[in-house]
C-alpha positions in Angstrom: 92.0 95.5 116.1 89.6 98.4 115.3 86.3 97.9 113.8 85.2 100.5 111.3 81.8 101.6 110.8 79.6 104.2 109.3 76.6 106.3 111.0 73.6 107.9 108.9 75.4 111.2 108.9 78.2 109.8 106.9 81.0 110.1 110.1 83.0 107.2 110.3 83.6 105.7 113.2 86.8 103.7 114.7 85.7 101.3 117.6 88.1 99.7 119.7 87.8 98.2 123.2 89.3 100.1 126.0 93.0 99.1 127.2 92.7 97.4 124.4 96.8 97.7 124.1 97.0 96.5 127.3 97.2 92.5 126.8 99.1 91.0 123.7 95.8 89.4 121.7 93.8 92.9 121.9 91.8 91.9 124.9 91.7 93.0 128.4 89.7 91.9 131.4 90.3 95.8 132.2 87.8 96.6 129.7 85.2 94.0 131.3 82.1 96.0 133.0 82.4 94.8 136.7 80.0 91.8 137.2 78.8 91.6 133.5 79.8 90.5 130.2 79.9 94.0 128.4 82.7 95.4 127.5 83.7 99.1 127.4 84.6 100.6 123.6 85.6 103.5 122.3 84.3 105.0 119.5 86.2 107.4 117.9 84.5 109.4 115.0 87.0 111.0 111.5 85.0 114.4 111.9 83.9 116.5 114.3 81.8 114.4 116.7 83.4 113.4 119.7 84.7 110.5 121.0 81.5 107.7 122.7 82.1 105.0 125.4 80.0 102.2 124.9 79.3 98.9 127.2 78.8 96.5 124.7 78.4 92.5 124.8 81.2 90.4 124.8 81.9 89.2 121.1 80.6 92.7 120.0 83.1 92.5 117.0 81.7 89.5 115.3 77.9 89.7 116.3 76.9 93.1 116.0 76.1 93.9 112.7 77.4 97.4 111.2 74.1 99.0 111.3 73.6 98.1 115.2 77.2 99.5 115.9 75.8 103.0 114.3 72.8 102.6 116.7 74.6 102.5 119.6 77.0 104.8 118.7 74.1 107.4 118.1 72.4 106.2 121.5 75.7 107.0 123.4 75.5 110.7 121.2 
């Protein structure tokens, strides 16, 4: 399932983890960063920007709060 999120510029931003749509619940060890427990996403903005890959921390969805999505998504800008 995506997670939605606004940046300061007012893009919003559609994260999802990749392969997501490669396992039946949404998760895939495909995804996993080799020999951590980050996750790749991608971020994909309603505008212009383009598309960011982030390596995030597993549970990303529920832990990061809206406003520390945005910040990576501008880190990864």
């Amino acid at each position: 399932m995506a997670r939605e999120v606004m940046d300061g510029e007012g893009t919003q931003w559609s994260c999802v983890e990749a392969y997501a749509g490669l396992s039946e619940d949404g998760k895939s060890e495909a995804a996993r960063v080799e020999g951590t427990d980050r996750f790749r996403v991608v971020c994909t903005p309603s505008g212009g920007a383009q598309t960011v890959e982030l390596e995030l921390p597993a549970g990303w969805e529920e832990k990061l709060s809206d406003e520390e999505l945005a910040r990576e998504i501008e880190k990864a800008r």
